[in-house]
LUMVOTOR-573454 format. One record per residue: residue in three letters; x, y, z of N, C-alpha, C in turn. Coordinates in steps of 0.001 Angstrom, whole numbers, plus 500000, padded with zeros to 6 digits. Layout:
alaXYZXYZXYZ/...
This chain:
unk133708819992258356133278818684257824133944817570258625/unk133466816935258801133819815581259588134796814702258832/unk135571814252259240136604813695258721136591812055258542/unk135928811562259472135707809613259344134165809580258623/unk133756810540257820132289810269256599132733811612255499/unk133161810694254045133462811632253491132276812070252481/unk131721811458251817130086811273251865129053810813252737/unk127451810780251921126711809850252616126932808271252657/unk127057807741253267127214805950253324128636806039253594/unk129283806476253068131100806052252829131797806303254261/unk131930805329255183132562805801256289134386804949256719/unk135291805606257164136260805244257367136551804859258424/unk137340803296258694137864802712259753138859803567260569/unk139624804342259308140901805360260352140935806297259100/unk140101807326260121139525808551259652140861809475259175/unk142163809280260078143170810214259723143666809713258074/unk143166808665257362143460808529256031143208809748255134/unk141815810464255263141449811470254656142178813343254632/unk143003813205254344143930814103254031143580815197253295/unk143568816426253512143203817924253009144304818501252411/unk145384818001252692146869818714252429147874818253251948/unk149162819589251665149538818666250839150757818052252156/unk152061817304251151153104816813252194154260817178251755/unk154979818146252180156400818807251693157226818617253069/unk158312818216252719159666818025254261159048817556255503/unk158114816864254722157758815682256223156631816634256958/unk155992817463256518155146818051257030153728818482256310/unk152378818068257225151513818358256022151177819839256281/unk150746820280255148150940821903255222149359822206253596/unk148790823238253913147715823970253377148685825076252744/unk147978825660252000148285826686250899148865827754251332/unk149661828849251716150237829851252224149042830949252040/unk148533830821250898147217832118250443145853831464250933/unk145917830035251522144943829246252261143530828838250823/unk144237828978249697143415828221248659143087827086248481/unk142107826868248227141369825277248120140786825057247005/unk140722824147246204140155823589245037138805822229245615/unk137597822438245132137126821229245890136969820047244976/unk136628819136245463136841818069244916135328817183245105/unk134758816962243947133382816292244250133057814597243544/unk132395814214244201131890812547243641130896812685242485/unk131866811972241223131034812329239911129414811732240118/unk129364810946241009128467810102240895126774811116241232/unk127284811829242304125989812596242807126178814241242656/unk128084814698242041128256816290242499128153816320243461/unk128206815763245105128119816387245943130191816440246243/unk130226817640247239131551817354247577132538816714248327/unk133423816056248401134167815349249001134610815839250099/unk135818816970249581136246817839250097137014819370250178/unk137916819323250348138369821121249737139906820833250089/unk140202820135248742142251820088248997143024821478248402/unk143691821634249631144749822706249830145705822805248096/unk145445823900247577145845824489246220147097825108246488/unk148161824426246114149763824998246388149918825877245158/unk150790827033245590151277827985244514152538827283243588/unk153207827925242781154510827272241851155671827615243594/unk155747828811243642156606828825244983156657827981245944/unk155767827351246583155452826097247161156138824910246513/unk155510824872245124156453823667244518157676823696244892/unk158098824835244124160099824977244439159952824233245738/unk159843824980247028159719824307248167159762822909248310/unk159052822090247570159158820483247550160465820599246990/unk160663821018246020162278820618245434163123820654246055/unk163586821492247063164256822263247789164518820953249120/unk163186820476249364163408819613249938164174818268249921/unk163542817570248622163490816359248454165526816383247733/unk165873817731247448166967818019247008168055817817247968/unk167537818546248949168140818010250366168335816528251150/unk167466815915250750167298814975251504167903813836250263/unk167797813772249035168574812890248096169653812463248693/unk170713813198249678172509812504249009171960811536250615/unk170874811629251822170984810915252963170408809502251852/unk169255809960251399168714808579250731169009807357249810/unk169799808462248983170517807559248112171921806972248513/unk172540807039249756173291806342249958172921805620251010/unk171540805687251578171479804443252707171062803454252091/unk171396802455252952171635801104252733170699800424251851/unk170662799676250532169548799059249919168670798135250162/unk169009797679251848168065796623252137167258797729253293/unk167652798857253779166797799786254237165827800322253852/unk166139800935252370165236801387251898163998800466251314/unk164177799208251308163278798138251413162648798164252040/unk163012797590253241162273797532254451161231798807254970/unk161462799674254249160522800661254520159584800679253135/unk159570800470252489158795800052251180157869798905251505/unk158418797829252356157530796785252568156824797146253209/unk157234798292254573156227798363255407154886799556254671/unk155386800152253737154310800874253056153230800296252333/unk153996798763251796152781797692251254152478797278252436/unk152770796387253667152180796173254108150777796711254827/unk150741798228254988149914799162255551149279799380254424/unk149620799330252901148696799851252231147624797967252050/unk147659797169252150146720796567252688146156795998253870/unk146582796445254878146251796666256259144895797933255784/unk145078798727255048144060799769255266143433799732253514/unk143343798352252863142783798174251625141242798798251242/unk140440798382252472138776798830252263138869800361252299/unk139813800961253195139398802614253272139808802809252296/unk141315802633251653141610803229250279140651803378248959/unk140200802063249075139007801844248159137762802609248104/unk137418802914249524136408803730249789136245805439249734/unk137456805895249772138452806802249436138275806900247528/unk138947806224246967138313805958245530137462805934244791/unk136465805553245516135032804963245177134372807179245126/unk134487807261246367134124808468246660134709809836245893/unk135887809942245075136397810732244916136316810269242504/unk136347808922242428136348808979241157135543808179240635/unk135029807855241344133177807249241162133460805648240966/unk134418805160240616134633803437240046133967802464241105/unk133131801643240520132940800791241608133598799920242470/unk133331799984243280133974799358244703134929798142244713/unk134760797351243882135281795900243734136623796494242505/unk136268797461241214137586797484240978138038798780241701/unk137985799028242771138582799924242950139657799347244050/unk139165797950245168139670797026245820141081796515244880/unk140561796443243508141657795724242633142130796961242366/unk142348797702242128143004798633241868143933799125243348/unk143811798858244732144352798904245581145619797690245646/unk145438796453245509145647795534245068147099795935244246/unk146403795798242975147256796444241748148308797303242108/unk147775798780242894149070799596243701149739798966244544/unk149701797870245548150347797436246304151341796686246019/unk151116796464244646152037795183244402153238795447243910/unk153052797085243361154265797632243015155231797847243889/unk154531798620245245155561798722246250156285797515247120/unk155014796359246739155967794930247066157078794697246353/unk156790795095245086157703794503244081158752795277244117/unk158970796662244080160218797592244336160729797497245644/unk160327796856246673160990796783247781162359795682248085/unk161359794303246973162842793423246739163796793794245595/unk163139794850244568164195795132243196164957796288243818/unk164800796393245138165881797887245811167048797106246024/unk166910796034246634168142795016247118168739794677245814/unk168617794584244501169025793855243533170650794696243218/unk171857794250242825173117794567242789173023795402241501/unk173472796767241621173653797334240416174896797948239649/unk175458796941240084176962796756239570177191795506238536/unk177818795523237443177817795126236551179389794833236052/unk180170793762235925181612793332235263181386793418233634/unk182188794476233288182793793813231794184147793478231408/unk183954792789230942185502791811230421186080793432229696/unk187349793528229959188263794904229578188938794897228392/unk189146795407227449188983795467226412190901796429226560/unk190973796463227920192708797428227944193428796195228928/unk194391796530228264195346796112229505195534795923230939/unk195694795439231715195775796304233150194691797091233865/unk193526796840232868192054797899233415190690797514234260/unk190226797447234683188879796761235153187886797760234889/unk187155797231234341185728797636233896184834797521234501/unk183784798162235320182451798629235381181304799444235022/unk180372798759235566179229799524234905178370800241236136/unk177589800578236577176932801114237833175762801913237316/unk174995801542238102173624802063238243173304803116239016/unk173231804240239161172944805122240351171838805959239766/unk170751806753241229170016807134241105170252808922240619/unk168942808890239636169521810195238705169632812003239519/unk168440811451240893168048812657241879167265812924241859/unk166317813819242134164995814454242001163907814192240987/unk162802813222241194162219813268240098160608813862240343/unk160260814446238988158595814364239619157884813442238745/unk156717813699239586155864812609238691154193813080239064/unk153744813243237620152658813529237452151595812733237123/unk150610812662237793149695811034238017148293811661237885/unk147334810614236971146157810987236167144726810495237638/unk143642810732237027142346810989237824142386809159237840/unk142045808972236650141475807206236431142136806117236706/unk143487806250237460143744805054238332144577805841239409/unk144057806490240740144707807595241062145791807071242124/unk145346805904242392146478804746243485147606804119242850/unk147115803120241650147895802763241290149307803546240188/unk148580804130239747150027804966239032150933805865239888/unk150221806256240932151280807104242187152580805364242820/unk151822804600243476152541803328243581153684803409242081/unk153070803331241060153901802338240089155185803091239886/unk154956804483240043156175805192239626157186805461241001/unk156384805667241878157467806171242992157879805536244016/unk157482804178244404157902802927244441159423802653243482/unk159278802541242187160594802572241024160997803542241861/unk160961804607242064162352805886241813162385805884243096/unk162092805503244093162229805237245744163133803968246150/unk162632803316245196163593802046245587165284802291244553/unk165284803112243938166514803265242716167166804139243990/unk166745804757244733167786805793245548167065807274245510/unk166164807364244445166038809063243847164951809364245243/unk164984810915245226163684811485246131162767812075245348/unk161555812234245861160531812548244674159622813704245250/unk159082814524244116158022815142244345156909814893243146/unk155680814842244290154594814260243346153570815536243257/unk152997814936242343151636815563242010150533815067241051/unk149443814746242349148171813789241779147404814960241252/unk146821814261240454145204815030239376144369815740240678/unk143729816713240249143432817884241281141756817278241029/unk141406816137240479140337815408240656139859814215241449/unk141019813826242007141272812734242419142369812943243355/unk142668813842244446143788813868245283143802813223246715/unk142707812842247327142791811957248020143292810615248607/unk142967810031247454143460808814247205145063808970247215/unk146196809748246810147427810450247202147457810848248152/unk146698811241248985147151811998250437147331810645251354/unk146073810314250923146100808065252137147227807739251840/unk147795807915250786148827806760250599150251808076250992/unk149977808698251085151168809572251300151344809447253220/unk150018809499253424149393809226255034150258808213255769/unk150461806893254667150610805776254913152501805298254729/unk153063806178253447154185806296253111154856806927254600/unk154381807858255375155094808967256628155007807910257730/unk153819806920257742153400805876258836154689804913258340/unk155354804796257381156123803567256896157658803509257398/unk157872805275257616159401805916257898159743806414256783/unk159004807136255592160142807500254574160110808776255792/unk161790808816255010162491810403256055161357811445255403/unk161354812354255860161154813898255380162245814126254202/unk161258815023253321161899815362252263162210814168250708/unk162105813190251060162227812205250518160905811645249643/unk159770812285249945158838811824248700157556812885249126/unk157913813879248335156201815275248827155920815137247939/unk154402815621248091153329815380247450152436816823247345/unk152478817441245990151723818539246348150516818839245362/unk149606819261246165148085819368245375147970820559244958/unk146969820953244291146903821972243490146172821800241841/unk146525823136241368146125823230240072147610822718239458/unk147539821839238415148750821371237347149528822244236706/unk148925823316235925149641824175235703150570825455235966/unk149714825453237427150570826427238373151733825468238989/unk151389824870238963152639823684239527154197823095238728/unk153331822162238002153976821276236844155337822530236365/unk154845823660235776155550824346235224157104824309236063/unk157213824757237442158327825015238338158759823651238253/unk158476822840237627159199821657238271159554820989236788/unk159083821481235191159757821052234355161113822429234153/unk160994823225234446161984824413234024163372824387235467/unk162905823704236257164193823385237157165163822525237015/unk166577822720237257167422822209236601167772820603237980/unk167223820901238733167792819801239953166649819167239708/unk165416818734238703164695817788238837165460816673237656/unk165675815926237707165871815039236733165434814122235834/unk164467813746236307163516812870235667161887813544235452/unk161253813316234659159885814154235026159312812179234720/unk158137811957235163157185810798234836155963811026235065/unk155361810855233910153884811347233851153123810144232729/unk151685809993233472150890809291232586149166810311232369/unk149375810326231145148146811199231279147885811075229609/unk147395812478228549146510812348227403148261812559226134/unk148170812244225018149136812623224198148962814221224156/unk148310815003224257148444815819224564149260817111224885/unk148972816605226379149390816986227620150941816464227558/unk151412815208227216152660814915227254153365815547226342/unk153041816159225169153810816866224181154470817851224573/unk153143818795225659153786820243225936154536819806227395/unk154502819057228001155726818513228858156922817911228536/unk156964817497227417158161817040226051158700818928225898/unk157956818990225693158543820636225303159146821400226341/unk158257821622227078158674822268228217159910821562229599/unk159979820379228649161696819978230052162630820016228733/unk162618820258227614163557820454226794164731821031226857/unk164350821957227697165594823496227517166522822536229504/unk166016821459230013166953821439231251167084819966231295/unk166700819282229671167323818156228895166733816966230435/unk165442816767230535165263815671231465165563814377231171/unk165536813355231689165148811994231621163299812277231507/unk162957811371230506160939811199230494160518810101230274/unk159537809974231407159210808304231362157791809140231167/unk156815808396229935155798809218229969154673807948229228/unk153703807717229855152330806648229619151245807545228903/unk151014807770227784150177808694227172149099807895226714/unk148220808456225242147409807878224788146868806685224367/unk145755805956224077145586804801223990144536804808223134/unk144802803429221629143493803936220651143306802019220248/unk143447801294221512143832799758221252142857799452220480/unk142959798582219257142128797607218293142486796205219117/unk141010795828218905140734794193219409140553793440217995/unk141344792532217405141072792061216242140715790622216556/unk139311790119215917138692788659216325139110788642214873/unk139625787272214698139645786501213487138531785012213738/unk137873784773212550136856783671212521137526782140213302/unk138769782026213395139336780711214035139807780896215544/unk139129782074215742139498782242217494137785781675218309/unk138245781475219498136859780777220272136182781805219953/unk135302782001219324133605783190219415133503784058221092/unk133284782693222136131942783167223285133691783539223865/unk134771782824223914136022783642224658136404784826224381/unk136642784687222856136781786409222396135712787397223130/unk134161787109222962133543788342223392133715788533224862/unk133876787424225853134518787605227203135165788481227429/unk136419788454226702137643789187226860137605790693226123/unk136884790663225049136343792096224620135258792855225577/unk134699792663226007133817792754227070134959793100228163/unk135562792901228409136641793032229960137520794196229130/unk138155794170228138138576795282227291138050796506227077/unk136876796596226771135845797628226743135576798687227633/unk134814797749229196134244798239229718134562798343230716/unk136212797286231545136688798153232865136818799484233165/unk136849799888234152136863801516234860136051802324233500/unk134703801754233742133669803087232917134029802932231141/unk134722802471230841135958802469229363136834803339229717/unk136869804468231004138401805338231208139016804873231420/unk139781804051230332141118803698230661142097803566229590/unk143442803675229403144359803759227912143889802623227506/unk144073801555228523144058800329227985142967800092226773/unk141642800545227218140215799871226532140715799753224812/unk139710798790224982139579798919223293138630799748222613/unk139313800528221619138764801907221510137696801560220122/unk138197800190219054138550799824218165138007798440217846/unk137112797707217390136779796534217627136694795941215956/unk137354795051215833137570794523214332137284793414214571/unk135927792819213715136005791197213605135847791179212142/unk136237789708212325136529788473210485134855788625210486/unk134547789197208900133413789165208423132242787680208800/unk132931786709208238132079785374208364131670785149209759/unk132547786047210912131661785836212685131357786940212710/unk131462787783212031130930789072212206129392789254212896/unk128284788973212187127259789447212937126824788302214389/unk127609787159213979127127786525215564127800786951216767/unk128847787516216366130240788480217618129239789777218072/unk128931790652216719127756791159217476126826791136217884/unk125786789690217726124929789690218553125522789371220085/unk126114788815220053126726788462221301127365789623222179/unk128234790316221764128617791620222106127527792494222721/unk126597792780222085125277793408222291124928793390223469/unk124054792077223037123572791598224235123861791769225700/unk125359790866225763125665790908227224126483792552227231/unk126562793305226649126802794874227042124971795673227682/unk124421795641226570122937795623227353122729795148228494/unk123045794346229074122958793727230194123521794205231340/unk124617795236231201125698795426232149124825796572233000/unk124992796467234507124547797400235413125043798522235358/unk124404799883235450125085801334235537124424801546237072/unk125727802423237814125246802717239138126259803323239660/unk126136803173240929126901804277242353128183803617242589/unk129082803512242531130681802821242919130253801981244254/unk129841802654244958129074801358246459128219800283246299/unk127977800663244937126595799768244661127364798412244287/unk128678798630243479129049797936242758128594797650241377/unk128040798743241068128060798355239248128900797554238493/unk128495797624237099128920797359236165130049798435235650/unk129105799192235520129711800881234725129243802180235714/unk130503802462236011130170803761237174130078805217236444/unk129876806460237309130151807243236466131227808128235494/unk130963808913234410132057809127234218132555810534235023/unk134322810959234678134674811596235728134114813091235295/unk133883813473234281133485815115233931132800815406233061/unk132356816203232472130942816621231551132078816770230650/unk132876817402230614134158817310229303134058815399228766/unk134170814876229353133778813016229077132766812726228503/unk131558813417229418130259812872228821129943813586227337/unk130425814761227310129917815130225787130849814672224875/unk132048814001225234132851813167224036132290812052223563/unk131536811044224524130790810154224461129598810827222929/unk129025811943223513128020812215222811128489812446221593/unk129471812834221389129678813358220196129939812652219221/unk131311811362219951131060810490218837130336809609218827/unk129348809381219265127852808795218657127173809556217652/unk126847810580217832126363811675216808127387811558215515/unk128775811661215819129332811604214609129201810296213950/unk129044809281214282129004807643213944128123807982213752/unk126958807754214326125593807702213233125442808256212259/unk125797809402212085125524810537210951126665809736209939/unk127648809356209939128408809011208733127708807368208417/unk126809806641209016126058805354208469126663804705209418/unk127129804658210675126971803870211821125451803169212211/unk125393802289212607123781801696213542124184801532214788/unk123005802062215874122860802052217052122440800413217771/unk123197799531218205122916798487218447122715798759220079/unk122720799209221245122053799781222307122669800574222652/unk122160801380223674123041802797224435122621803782223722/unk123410804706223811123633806085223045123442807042223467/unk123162807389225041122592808420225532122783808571226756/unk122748809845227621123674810030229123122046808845230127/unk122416808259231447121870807603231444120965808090232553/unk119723807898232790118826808340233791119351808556235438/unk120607808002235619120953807689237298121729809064237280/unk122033809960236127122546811399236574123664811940235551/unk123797813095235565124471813730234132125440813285233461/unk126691812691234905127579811917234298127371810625233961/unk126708809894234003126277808719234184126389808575232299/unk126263807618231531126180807217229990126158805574229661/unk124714805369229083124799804190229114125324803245228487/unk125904802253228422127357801151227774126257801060226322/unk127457801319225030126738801836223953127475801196223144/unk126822800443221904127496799409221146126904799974219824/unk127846800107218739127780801137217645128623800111216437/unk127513799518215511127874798750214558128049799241213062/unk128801798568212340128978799223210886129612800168211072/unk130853800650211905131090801901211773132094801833210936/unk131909803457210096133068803614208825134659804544209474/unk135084804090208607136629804019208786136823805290209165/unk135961806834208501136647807940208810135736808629210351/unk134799807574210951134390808456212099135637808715213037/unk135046809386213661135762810232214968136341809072215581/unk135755807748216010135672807118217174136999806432216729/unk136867806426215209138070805337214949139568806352214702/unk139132807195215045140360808422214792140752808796216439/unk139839808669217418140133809456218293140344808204219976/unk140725808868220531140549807607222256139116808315222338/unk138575807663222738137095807726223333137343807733224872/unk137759806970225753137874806804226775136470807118227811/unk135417806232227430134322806368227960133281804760227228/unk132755804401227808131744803280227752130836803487226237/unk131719803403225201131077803384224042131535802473223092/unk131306801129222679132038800453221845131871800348220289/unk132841800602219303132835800148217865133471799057217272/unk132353798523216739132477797243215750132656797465214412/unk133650796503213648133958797393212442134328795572211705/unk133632795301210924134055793798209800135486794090209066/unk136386793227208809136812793354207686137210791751207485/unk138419791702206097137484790770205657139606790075205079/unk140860791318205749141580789999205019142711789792206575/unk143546789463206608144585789911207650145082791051207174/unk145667791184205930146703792287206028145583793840206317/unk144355793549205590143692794736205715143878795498207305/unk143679793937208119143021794798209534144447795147209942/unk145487794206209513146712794967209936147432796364209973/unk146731796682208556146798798289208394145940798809209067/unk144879798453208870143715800026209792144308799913211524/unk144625798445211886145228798795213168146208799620213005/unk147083799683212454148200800546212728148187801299212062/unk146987802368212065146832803520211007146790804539212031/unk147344804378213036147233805522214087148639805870214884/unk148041807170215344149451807576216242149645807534217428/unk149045806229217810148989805686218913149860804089218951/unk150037803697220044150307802885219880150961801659221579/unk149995801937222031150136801192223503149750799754223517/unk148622799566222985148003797976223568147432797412222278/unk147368796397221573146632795622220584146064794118221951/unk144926794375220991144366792380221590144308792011220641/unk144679790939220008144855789600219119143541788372219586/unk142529787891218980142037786068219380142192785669217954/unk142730784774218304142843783480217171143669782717217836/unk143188781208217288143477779700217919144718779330216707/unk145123780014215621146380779717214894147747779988215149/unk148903779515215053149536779823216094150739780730215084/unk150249780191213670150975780689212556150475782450213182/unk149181783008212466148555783920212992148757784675213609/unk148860784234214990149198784967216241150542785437216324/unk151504784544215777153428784854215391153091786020214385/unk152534785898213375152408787374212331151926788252213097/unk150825788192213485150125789496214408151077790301215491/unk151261789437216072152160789987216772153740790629216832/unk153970790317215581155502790873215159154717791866214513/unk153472791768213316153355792962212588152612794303213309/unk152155794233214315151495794915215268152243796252215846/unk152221797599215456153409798656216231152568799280217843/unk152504798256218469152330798724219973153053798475220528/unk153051799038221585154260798213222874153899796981223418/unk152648796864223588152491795510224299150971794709223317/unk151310793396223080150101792966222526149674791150223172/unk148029790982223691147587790472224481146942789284223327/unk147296788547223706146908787400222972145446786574223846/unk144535786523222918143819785718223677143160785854225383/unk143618787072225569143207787324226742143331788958227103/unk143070789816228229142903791002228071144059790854229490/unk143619790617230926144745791478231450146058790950231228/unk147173791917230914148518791444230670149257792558231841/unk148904793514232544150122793966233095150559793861234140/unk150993793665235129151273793481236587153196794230236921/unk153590794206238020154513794808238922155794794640237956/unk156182792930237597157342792362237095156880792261235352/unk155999793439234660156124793300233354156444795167232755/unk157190795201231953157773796762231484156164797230230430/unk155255798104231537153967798644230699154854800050229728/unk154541800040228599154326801222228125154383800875226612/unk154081801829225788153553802056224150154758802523223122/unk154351802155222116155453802788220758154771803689220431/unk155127804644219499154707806016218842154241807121219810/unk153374807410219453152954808926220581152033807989221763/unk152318806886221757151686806502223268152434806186224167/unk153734807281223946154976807373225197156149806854225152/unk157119807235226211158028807218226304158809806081227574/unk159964805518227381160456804705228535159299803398228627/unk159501802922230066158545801516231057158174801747232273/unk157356801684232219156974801550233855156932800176234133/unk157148799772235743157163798054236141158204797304235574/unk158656796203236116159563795597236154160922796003236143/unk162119795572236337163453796256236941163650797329235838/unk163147797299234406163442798425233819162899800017234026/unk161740799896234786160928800970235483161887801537236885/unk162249800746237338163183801520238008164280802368237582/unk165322801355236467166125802000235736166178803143235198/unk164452803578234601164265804829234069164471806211235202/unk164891805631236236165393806456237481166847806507237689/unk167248805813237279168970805737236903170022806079236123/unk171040806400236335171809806974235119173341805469235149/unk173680805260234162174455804488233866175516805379233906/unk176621804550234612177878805349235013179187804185234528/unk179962804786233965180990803547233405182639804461234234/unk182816802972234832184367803065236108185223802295235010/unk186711803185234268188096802516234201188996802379235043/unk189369801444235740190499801548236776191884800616235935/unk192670801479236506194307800800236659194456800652237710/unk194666799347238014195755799137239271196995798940239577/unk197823799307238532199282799289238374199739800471239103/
């Protein structure tokens, strides 16, 4: 297969971006048993390509490495290890359109957010390149005699980090950027759906000067993998964003070698419109909530609550401009691309079927969409009752529910009637309101009046089972650090 056309149309400026393999001790290297997993574009099933399937033995191997190479990394200099971080942002937008195109091809999103989503990854490694320089030494006033007190920051060693299909750039950036710039060495491992987009940037990380050994990357199946690397005692940190799930039995399974866990799990966000918020702004911003990346994303709003008295004009409005939204090819630039697996599309189906059947109404959508199996068209589902699926479960697919109620405290409870707990959106123009909502709200982060809130210099992550630790801002690094406390006498 040709390497500068990874589909039809999709062609690359610098073809060596497209990567088959994985990257262990500075070397790219294929499977020892020469296994391949292929990898196809949801959009048409055709295939991308055929990435090299590492065994658990292989893993060790990354460890082995990056184990080695920790005590050179973490003690060179902190404006070094910068400077090679910058040059990894700088190259990762020097080569912005291929990455994207790379993306587009491998997880179907259309083209423009997939640009922002390049974007989005870059900014992390901008941003960890100046929080590497930051002093992590700390004075406390001494509490002894004759003593001096410190505090110190040092990096914990080996971490891995396990990174999901639906933002496959930016969450590799967000985490290992942090634990690169803290001192630690890393071994990664991207979604065996989406590994491309990890190999470019790994392509681009070796083009930057990280040493060998200092950040591998290995593809494969997850479970042949993941396993060797929570049951080893020299990994220290595990960081993973993926389903509540999946993070439980990785909660479990680093138990017995007591990790550090930075972990981004599930997402079941309620959008609550109250009648004194702008109408046509709220549905803007619900609309941008909804339906970025396909609805695969934690973020979406899974959950849509409006104040009875705007109730049916929110949904006509809602409706409407969702009806309206383009479904298509990621090149095309849609609206709504496809989704990533038939495991997706029949969740979609199902809870529609289950919503209707309990006295839901079909206000448009509801059905996989003519442009191809994965494909499902943006589906707006009114009256829905409290015990469907949709309001119990993440949907994570282009299906929205509208649900009236009618006091504050009510919607306050049904929002937080779950075991989730990552993102709330708040509209209302009261300012009383918005101070209650937002203290009474158990998420980690809640968006007032507007939908995007996260970027490089803000700490993303959820309360309850929607994870553990921060990613972004100097505390995302920290979760790579161990706090070390110095008594000295100098007598």
């Amino acid at each position: 297969m040709r390497q500068d056309r990874i589909v039809t149309g999709v062609t690359l400026d610098d073809p060596k971006l497209f990567r088959s393999f994985s990257y262990i001790d500075g070397r790219w290297t294929g499977a020892s048993d020469a296994e391949t997993l292929p990898v196809k574009n949801p959009a048409d099933g055709t295939v991308v390509g055929e990435i090299a399937s590492l065994s658990a033995d292989e893993g060790r191997v990354a460890v082995d490495a990056a184990q080695k190479a920790f005590a050179a990394w973490s003690l060179m200099l902190p404006q070094d290890r910068s400077a090679i971080l910058r040059r990894w942002f700088d190259l990762m937008l020097a080569h912005k359109e291929d990455l994207a195109r790379i993306m587009v091809a491998e997880q179907g999103k259309p083209i423009s957010e997939a640009r922002g989503e390049i974007d989005y990854a870059a900014s992390f490694v901008e941003y960890y390149a100046e929080e590497a320089k930051r002093p992590d030494v700390e004075s406390v006033t001494s509490h002894l005699p004759d003593a001096e007190v410190e505090l110190w920051l040092e990096p914990v060693g080996v971490v891995a980090l396990i990174t999901p299909w639906n933002f496959p750039s930016a969450m590799l950036t967000r985490k290992a950027a942090a634990a690169l710039a803290a001192g630690c060495t890393v071994v990664a491992h991207p979604s065996a759906e989406t590994p491309y987009s990890a190999t470019a940037l790994m392509e681009l990380a070796e083009r930057a000067g990280v040493p060998a050994g200092v950040f591998n990357l290995v593809t494969g199946d997850a479970p042949t993998i993941v396993p060797a690397w929570t049951s080893d005692t020299r990994v220290r940190a595990l960081s993973f964003t993926g389903s509540t799930e999946v993070g439980r039995l990785l909660y479990r399974d680093s138990a017995a070698t007591v990790k550090k866990l930075v972990m981004e799990l599930g997402g079941h966000a309620p959008v609550i419109v109250f009648a004194d918020s702008d109408l046509d702004a709220a549905v803007t911003e619900t609309m941008k909530a909804k339906w970025a990346t396909s609805g695969q994303d934690c973020l979406g709003a899974n959950r849509i609550y409006v104040e009875r008295s705007v109730y049916d004009a929110f949904c006509a409005k809602f409706t409407e401009a969702s009806a309206a939204l383009t479904v298509g090819r990621g090149m095309d630039d849609p609206d709504i691309g496809p989704l990533m697996n038939e495991n997706a599309v029949a969740k979609q189906e199902a809870h529609v079927a289950d919503a209707l059947k309990r006295g839901a109404k079909l206000a448009c959508g509801g059905k996989r969409h003519a442009l191809g199996p994965l494909f499902f068209e943006p589906t707006v589902l009114t009256d829905v009752p409290e015990d469907a699926l949709i309001l119990r479960e993440e949907t994570f697919g282009p299906v929205a529910a509208l649900v009236p109620f009618d006091t504050e405290e009510e919607v306050v409870t049904r929002a937080n009637d779950t075991e989730y707990g990552l993102v709330a959106y708040v509209h209302s123009l009261n300012p009383r309101r918005i101070y209650r909502l937002s203290r009474a709200l158990q998420f980690g982060m809640v968006a007032v009046n507007r939908t995007k809130v996260t970027g490089a210099p803000i700490p993303f992550g959820g309360a309850k089972q929607s994870g553990l630790g921060r990613e972004g801002a100097r505390l995302g690094m920290q979760e790579f650090m161990e706090l070390k406390y110095v008594c000295r006498d100098w007598s």
